[in-house]
N, C-alpha and C positions, 0 to 999 in steps of 0.2 A: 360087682364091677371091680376089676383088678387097677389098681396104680397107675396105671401107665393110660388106660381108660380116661379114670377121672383125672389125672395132668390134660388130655386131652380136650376134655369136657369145659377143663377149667380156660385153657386156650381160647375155647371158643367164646368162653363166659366174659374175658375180660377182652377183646378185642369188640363182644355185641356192648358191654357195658360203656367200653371207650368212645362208640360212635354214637350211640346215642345221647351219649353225658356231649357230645360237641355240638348234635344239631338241635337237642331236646334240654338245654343244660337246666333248668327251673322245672319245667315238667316231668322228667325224668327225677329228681330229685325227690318231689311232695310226691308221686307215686310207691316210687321205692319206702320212704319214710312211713310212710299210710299203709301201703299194702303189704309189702315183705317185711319192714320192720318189725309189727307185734307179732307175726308168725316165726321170726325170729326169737324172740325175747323171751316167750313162753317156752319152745323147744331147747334155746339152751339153757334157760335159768335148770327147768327140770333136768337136763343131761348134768348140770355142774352139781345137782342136787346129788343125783344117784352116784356120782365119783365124789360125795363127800366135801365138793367146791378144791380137790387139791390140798386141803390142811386134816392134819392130825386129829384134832377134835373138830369137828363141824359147829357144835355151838357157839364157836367164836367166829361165827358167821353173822351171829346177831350184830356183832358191832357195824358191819357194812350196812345193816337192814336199817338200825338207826341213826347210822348217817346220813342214807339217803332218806331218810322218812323227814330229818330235818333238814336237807336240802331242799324236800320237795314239799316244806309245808311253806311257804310263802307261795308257791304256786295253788296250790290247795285254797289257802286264804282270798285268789281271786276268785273264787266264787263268788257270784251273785247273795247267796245264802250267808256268805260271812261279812256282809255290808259293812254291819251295825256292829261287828267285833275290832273289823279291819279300823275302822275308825275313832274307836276308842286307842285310850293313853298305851294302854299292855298293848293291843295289837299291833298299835303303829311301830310300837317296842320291840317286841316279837319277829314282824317280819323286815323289818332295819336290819337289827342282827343276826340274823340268820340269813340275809342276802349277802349282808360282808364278809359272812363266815363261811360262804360257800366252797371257795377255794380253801380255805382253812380243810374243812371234812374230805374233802378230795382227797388233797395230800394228803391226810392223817391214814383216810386207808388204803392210799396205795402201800405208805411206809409199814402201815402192818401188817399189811400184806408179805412184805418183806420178812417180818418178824416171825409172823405165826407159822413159816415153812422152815424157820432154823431154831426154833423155842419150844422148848415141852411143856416144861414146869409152868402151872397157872398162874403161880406169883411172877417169871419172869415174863410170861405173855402183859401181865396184867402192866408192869414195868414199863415195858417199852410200849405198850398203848399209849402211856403217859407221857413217853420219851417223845412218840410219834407227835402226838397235840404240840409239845413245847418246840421241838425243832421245827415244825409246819408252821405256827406263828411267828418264829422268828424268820423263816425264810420268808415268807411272804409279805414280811414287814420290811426286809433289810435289804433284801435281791432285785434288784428293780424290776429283772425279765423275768423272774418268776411266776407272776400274777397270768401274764400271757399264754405261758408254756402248760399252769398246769387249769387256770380256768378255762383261757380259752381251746388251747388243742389238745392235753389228755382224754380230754371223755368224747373228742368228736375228731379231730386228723389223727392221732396217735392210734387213737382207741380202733378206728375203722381201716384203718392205711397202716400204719406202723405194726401194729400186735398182729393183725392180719398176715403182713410179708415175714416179718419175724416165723410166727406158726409156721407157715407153711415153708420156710425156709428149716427149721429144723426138721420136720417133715423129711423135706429132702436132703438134708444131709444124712439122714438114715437110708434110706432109700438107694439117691444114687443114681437117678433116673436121668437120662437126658429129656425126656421130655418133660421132668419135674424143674430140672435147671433153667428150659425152655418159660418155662411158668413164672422163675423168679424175676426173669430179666425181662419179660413183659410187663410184670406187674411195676417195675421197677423205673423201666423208663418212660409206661403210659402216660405219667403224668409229664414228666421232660416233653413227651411229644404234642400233648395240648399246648404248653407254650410257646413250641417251636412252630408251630401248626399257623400259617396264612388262611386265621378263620375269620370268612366276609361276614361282617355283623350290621353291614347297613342296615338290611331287609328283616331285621328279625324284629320283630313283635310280641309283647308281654302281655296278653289278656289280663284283665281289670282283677276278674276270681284269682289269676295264679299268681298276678303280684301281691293282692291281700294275702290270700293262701301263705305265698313266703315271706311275706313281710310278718305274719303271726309266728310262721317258727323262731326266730330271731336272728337265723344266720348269714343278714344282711350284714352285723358286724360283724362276724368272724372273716367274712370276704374283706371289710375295710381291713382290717388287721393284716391277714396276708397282703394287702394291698398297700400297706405304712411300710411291711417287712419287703418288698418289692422295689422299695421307692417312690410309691406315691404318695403323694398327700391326703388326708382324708376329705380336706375342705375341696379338691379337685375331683375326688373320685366320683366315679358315676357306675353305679349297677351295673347296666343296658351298654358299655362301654366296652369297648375289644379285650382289654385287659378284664374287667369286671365280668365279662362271659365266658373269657377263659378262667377264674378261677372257680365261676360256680361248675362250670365242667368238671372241674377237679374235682368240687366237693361233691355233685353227683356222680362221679365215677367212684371214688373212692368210696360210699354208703352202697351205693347199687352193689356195686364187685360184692363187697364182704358180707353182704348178706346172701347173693347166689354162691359165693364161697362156702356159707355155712350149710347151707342146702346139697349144694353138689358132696362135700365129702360124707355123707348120709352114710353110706357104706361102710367108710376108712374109721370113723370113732362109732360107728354105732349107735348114735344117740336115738335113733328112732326104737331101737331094742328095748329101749328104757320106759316107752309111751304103754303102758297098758291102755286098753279099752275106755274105762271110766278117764281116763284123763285123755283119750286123744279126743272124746265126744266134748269136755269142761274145754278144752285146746281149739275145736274148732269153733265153738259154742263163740268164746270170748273173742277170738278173733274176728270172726264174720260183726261181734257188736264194735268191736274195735273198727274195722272197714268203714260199718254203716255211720258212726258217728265222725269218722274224718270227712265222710259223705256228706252228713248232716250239715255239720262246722267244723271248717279244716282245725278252729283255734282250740274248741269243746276238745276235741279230739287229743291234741296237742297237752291240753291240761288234764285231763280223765289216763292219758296212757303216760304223765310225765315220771311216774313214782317208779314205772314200769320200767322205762328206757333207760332210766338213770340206774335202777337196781340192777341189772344186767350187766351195764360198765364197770359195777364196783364187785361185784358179785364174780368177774372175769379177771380181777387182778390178780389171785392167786396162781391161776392157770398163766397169763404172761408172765409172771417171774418164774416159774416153771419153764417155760419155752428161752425165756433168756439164759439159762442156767445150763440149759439143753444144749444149749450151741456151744456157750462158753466150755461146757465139758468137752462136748466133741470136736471143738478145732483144738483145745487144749489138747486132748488125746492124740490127736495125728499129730500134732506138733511134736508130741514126745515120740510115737513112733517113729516118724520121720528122722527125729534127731539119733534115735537108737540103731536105725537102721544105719544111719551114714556112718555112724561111731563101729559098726561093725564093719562097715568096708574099709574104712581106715585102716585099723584092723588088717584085715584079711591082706590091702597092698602091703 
């Protein structure tokens, strides 16, 4: 499928994603989450694998792996099976600080993410890991909106909407396409247009299952929060509420899009080339257990794929400072041709 195809593809993708994030906005959501997400997650963890995650040495890949492995053990620890740990002196220990440190680990590897694509030397990689830890506690201690920016919307708006448009904007500035350009200013003003949108919410109704269902994933607050940054209060807000329907729209369109995003350019990066045999059967294997357990219990589901969803986030940072680098190179570059260019017309009057 050539370029201008998948622009095409992509058109359609986020215009079906934008109308049904407005009439389906919570069901469309726990679907997407449940069923495209872990077929997400496996496909690209493995394509970032086979391009080496974007860094020079791969094994300082581990540091994101034990990031999120101590992000994701306070969820781990709700198991039923860790009762009697959870409730002892260390456990209660254990996952205290490691909840509060969660935003800490974030930032630490976004920033070294930064590091590790401008650093050779293993003592200076090793350096600025340390540098990374001491400036991410200080910011997140001293910056009042920082806690917001990088708990709450780096690994779920930024991560899904932001690096998303970013990609695929650098994309097209290689490219060049109109109907690539077509793509950006969709994606771009889809979400302008669910708030500008006269959307009738008297009539909608929330079945019992899919308000538990989203009330287990936890992104009831992340809606208040857009909803404090909005001007509303949180003690007024209401879910099931005009404003509260149009943001979960937002948050379902923006998860739905970027995972048919990663599917549709199949072609464009190749990552299916990468899928041998014995791993597309271990790929389909774990997903379909993946399905059946959000099937089972949307929450089981939820905490059995959390280590998953979140290693994919951190495991993708390298590849977005890549694509911001990307751009910044190539508007830098026409800026200088541009400016070389007129410097010769000068010139030549």
């Amino acid at each position: 499928m050539n370029t201008k195809r998948i622009d095409n593809l992509n058109i359609v993708l986020i215009i079906a994603s934008l109308f049904l994030a407005i009439i389906l906005p919570f069901e469309l959501f726990l679907f997407s989450y449940a069923i495209l997400g872990p077929l997400h997650y496996l496909t690209e963890i493995n394509w970032l694998n086979n391009k080496s995650f974007f860094i020079k040495n791969a094994n300082w890949i581990w540091v994101f792996i034990v990031l999120t492995f101590l992000i994701s053990l306070p969820v781990v620890l709700e198991f039923s099976i860790f009762n009697s740990f959870r409730g002892t002196e260390l456990g209660t220990l254990i996952n205290q600080n490691l909840e509060e440190g969660t935003n800490v680990f974030i930032l630490v590897a976004f920033l070294f993410a930064i590091g590790i694509l401008h650093l050779e030397k293993r003592t200076n990689i090793f350096l600025f890991l340390i540098f990374s830890i001491i400036i991410s506690v200080l910011v997140l201690n001293y910056v009042s909106f920082s806690t917001i920016i990088i708990g709450a919307f780096l690994p779920t708006i930024i991560h899904v909407y932001v690096f998303t448009l970013l990609f695929m904007l650098f994309g097209t500035l290689n490219n060049r396409t109109n109907s690539g350009i077509l793509v950006i200013v969709l994606l771009v003003f889809s979400p302008l247009l669910i708030f500008v949108l006269n959307i009738d919410t008297t009539g909608y109704v929330l079945s019992e299952t899919t308000k538990a269902n989203f009330d287990a994933t936890g992104f009831s607050s992340l809606s208040v929060i857009i909803a404090e940054m909005l001007g509303y209060g949180r003690e007024q807000f209401d879910l099931l509420s005009r404003i509260g329907i149009k943001i979960q729209s937002f948050i379902a369109f923006c998860y739905t899009y970027h995972y048919l995003n990663w599917f549709s350019k199949t072609t464009v990066i190749g990552w299916y080339k990468t899928i041998t045999k014995p791993k597309l059967y271990g790929i389909i294997i774990f997903w379909i257990t993946s399905v059946l357990l959000y099937w089972y219990n949307y929450k089981t589901g939820l905490m059995v794929l959390f280590f998953l969803s979140f290693l994919h986030v951190l495991l993708e940072f390298p590849l977005n400072i890549v694509s911001i680098k990307g751009i910044y190179k190539k508007i830098r570059n026409e800026k200088s041709e541009m400016a070389t260019t007129n410097s010769g017309l000068e010139k030549v009057s």
